[in-house]
N, CA, C and O atoms as a Tinker XYZ file with bonds, in Angstrom:
   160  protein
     1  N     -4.370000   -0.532000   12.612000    73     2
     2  CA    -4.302000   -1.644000   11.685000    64     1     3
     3  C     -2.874000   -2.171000   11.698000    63     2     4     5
     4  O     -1.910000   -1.420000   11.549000    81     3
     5  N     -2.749000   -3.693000   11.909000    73     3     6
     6  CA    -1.408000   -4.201000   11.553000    64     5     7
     7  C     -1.300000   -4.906000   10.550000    63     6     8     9
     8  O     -2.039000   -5.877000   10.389000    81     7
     9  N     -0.234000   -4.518000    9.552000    73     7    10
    10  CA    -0.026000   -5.267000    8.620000    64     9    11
    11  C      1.385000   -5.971000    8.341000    63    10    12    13
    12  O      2.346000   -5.335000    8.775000    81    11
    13  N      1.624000   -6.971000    7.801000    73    11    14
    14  CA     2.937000   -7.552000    7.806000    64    13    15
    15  C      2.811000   -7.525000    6.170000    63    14    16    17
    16  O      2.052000   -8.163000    5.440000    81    15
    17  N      4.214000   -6.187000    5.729000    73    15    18
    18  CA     4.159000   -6.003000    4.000000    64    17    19
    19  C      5.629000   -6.150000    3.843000    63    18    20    21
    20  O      6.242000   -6.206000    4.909000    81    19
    21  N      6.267000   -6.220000    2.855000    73    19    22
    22  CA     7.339000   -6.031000    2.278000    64    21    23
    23  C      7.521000   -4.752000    1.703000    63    22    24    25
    24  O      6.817000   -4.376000    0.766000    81    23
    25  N      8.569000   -3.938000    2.283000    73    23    26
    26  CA     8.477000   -2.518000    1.780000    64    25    27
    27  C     10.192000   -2.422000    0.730000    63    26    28    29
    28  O     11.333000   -2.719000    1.081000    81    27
    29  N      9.701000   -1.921000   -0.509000    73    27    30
    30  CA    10.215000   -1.608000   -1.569000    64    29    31
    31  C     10.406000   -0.448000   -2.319000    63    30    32    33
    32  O      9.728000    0.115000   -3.179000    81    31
    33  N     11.947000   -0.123000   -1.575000    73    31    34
    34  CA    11.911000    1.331000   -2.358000    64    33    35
    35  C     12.482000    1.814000   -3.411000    63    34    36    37
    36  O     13.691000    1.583000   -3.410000    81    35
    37  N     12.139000    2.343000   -4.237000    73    35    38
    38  CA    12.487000    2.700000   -5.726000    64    37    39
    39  C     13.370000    4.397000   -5.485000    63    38    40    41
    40  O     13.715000    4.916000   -4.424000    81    39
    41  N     13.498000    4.818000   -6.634000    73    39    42
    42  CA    14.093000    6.222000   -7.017000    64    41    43
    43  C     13.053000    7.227000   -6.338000    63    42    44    45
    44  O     13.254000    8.077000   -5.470000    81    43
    45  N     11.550000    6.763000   -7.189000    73    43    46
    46  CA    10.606000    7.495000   -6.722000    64    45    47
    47  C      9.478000    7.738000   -6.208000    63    46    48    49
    48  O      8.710000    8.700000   -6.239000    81    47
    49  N      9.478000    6.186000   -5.465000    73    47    50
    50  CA     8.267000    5.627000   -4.959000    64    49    51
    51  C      8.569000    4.758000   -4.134000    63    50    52    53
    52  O      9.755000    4.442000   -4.046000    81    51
    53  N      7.661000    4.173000   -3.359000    73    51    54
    54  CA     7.778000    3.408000   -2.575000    64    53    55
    55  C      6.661000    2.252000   -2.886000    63    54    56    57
    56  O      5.503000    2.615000   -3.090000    81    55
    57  N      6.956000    1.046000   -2.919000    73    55    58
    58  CA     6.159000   -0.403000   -3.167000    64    57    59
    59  C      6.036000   -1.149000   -2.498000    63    58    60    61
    60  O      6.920000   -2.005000   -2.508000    81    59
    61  N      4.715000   -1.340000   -1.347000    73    59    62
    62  CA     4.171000   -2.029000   -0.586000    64    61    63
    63  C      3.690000   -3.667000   -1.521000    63    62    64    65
    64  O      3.013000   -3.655000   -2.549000    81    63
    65  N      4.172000   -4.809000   -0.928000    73    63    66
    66  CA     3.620000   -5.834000   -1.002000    64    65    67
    67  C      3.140000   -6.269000   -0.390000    63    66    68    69
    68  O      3.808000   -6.694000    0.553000    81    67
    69  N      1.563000   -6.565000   -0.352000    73    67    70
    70  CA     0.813000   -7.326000    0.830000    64    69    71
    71  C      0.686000   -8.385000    0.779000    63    70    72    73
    72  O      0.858000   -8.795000   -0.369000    81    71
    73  N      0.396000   -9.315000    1.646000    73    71    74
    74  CA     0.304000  -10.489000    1.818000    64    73    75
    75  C     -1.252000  -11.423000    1.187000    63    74    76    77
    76  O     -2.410000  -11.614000    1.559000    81    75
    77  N     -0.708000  -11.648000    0.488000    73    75    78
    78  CA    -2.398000  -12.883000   -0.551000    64    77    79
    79  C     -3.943000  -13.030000    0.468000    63    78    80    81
    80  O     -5.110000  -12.754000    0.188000    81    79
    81  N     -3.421000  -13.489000    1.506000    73    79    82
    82  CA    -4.514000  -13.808000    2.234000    64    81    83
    83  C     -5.224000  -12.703000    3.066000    63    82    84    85
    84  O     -6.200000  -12.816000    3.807000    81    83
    85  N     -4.480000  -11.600000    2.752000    73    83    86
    86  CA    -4.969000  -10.311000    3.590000    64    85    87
    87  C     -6.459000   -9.817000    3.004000    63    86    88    89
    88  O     -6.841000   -9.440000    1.896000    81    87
    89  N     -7.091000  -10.004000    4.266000    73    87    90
    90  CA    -8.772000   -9.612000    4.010000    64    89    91
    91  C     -8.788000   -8.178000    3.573000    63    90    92    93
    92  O     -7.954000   -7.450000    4.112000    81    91
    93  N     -9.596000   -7.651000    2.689000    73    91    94
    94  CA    -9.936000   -6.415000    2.126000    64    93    95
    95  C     -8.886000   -5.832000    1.251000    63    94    96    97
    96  O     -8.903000   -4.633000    0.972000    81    95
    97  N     -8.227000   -6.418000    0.932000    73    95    98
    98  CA    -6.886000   -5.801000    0.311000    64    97    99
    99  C     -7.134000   -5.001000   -0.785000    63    98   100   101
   100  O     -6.301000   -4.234000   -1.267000    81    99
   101  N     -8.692000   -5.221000   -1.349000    73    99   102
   102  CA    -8.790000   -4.314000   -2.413000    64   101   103
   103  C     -9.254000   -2.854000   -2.010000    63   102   104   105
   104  O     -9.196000   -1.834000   -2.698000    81   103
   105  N     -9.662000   -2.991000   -0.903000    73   103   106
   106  CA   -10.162000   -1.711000   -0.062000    64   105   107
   107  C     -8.651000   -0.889000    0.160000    63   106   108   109
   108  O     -8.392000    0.305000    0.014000    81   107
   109  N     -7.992000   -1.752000    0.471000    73   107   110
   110  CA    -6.917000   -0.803000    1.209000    64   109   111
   111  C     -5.646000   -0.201000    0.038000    63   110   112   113
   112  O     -4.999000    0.846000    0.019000    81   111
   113  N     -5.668000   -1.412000   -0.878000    73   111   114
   114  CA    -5.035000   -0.840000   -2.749000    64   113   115
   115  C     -5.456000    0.491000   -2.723000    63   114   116   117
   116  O     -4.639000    1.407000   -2.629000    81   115
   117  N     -6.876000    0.710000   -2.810000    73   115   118
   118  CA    -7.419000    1.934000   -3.518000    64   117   119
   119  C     -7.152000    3.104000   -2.603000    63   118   120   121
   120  O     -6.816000    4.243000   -2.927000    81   119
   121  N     -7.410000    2.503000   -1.135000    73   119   122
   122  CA    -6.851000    3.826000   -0.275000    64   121   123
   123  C     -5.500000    4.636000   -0.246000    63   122   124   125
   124  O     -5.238000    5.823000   -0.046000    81   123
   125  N     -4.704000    3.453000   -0.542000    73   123   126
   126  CA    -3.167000    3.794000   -0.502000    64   125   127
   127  C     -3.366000    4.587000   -2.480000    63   126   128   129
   128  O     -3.359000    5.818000   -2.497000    81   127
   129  N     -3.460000    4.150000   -3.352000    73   127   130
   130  CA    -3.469000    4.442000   -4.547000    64   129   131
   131  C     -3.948000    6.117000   -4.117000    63   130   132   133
   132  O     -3.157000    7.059000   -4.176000    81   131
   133  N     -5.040000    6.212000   -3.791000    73   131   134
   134  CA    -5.174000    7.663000   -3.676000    64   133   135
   135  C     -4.434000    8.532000   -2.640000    63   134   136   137
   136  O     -4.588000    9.753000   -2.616000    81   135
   137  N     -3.705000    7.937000   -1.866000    73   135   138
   138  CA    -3.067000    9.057000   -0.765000    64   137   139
   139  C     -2.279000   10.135000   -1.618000    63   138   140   141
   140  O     -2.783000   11.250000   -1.755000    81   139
   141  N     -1.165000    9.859000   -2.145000    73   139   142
   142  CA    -0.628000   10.841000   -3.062000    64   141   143
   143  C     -1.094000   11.748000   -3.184000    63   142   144   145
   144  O     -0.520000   12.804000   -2.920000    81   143
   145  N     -2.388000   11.680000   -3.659000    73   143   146
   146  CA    -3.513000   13.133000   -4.057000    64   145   147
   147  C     -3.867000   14.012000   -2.981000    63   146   148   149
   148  O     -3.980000   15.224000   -3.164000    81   147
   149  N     -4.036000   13.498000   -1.934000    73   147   150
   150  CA    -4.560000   13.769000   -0.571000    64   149   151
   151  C     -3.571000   14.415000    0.132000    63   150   152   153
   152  O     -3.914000   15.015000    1.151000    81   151
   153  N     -1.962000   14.421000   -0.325000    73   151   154
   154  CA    -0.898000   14.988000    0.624000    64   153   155
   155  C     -0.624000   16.448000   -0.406000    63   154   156   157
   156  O     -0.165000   17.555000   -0.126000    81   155
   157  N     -0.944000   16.081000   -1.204000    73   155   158
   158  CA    -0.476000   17.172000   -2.044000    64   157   159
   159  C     -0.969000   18.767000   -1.698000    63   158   160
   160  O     -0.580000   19.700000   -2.401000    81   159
């Protein structure tokens, strides 16, 4: 998958901005939202 995001890094996180017109973006929110859980 290629994506063109703006990457934003904080103290303790990191903040992906995607681009408006990006197809499925709500699919891929929720995937990224849960990784955290998944590395742990």
């Amino acid at each position: 998958i290629k994506l063109a995001v703006q990457v934003e890094t904080l103290k303790k996180s990191i903040r992906l901005h995607l681009p408006r017109s990006m197809p499925d973006q709500v699919i891929l929110r929720y995937a990224l939202a849960r990784l955290p859980r998944l590395l742990v």
